[in-house]
C-alpha positions as CSV (number, residue, x, y, z in Angstrom):
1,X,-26.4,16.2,57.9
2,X,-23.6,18.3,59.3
3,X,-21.7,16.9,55.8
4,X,-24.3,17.3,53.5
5,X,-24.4,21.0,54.7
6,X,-20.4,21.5,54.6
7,X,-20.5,20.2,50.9
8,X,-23.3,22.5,49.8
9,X,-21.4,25.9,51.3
10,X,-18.2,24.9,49.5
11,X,-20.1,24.0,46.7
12,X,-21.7,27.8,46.6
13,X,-18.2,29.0,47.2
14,X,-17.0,27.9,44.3
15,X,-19.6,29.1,42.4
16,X,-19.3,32.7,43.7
17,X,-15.1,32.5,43.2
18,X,-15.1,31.0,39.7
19,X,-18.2,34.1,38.7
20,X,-16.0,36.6,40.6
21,X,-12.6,35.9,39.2
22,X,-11.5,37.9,36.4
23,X,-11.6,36.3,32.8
24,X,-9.3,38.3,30.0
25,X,-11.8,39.6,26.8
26,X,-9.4,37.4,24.3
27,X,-10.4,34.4,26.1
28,X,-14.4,35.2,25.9
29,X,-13.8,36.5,22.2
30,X,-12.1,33.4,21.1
31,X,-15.0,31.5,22.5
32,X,-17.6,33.3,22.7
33,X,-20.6,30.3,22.7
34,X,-18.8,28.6,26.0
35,X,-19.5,32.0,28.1
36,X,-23.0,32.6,26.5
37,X,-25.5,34.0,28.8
38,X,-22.3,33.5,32.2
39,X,-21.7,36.5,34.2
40,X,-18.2,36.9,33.7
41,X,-15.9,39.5,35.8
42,X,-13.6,42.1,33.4
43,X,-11.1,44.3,34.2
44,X,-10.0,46.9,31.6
45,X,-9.7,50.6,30.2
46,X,-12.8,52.5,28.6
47,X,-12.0,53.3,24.8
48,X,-14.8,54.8,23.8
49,X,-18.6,55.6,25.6
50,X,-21.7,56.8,24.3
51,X,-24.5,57.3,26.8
52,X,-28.3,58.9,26.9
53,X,-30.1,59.5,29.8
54,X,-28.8,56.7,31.7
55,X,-28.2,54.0,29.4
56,X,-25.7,53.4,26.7
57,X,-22.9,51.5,26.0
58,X,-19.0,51.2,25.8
59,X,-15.8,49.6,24.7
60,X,-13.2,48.4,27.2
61,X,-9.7,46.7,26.2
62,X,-7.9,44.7,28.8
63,X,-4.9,44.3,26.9
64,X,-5.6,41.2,25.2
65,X,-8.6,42.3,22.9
66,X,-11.8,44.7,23.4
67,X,-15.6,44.2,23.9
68,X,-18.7,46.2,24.1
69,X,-20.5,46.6,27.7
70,X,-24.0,47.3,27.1
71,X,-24.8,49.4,30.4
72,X,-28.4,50.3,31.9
73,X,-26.7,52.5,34.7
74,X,-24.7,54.8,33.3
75,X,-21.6,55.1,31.4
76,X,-17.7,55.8,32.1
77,X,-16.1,58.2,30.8
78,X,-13.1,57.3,28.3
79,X,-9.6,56.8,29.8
80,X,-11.8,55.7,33.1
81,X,-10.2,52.0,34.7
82,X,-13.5,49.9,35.5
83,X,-14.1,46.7,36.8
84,X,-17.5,44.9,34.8
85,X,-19.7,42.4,35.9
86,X,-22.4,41.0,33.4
87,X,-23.6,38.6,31.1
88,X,-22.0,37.1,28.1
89,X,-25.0,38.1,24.7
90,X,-24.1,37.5,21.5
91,X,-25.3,39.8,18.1
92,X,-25.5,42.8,20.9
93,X,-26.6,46.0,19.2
94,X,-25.7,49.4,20.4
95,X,-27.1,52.3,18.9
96,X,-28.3,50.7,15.6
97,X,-24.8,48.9,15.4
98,X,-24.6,45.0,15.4
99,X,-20.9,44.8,17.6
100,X,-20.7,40.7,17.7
101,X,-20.4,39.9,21.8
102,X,-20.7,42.0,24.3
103,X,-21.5,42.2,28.1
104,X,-24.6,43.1,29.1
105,X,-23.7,44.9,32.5
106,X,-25.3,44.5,36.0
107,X,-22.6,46.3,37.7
108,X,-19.7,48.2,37.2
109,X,-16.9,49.7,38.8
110,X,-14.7,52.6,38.4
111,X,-11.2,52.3,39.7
């Protein structure tokens, strides 16, 4: 029993390190179908923002490539160093503009 339980905590752990570790936007972007619908962890610099009573979207680039956050909570401003968590959607639309992948945001961070 003592086992069983042991396997199942590091299997969890594993789980919540590979979610939490930081992937670079070139490697979702060149792939975009293998991170579909996975909450992925991105690091980057806000390029642009547009946001409307609460909600909006914006652009980050990490250095290897950009992507569109679709955000429920709020938006950074531009120039702003965040930290994103969310899930990988494809054919995202922001503002009447189809943007190919994005993240849709459950959290985010400004650093």
């Amino acid at each position: 029993m003592k086992t069983r339980l042991a396997f199942t905590a590091l299997g969890a752990a594993a789980i919540c390190l590979t979610a939490c570790a930081p992937v670079t936007i070139a490697r979702i972007n060149a792939d975009p179908s293998r991170f579909r619908n996975h909450v992925v962890h991105v690091n980057g610099t806000v390029v642009t923002s547009v946001g409307i009573l609460g909600t909006g979207g914006y652009q980050i680039d990490d250095g290897t490539g950009k992507i569109f956050v679709v955000s429920r909570s709020g938006v950074p401003s531009g120039g702003s160093r965040v930290s994103v968590i969310g899930s990988v959607i494809p054919g995202a639309e922001v503002l009447g503009r189809a943007m190919g992948t994005a993240i849709r945001e459950e959290s985010h961070k400004v650093r």
